[in-house]
C-alpha positions in Angstrom: -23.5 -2.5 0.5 -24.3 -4.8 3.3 -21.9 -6.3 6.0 -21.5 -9.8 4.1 -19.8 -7.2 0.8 -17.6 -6.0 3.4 -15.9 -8.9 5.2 -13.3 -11.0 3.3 -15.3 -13.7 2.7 -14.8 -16.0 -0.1 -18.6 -14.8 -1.7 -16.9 -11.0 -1.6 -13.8 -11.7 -3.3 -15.4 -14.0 -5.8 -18.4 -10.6 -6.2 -14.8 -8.1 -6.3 -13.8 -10.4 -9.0 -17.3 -10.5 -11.1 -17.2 -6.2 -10.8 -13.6 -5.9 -11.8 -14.1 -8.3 -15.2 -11.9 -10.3 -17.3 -8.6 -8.9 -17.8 -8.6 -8.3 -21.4 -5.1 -10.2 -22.1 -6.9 -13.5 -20.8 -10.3 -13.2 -22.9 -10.7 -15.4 -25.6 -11.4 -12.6 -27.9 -8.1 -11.4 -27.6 -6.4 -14.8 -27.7 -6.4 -15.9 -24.0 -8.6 -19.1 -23.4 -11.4 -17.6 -20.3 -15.0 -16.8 -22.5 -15.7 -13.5 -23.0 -19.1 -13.7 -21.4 -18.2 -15.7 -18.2 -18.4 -13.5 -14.5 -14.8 -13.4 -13.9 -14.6 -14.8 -10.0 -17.5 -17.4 -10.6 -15.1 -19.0 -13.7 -12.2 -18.3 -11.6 -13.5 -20.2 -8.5 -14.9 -23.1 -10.5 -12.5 -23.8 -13.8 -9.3 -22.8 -10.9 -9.8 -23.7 -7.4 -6.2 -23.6 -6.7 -5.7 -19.8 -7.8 -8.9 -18.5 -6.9 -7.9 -20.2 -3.4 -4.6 -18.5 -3.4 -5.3 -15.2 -4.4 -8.3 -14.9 -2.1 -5.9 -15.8 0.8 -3.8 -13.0 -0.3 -6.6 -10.6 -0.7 -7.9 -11.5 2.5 -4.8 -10.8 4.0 -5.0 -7.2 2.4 -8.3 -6.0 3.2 -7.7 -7.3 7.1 -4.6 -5.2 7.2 -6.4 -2.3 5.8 -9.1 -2.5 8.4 -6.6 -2.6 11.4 -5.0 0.8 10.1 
């Protein structure tokens, strides 16, 4: 892992995102409406700026809190 994986950056969360995967109540297979195939974060941050935005504020938040333990 280099230094840009480990800063809260909007490229790391949207990278967290991709490894983590679709949750499986929001894949189309299972009735939800994001495709199956799609990298989680990259959909996320293009299909739904306004969440991705929000929920990579919050993370950020997190993993700066974390650090200053």
């Amino acid at each position: 892992m280099n230094r840009k994986d480990e800063r809260p950056s909007k490229i790391s969360y949207e990278r967290y995102l991709n490894e983590l995967g679709i949750p499986e109540d929001q894949k189309k297979s299972n009735g939800g409406h994001i495709p199956d195939y799609v990298k989680y974060g990259t959909w996320l941050r293009v299909n739904s700026a306004e969440k991705f935005e929000k929920d990579y504020q919050e993370w950020k938040a997190k993993i700066r809190a974390e650090q200053n333990l």
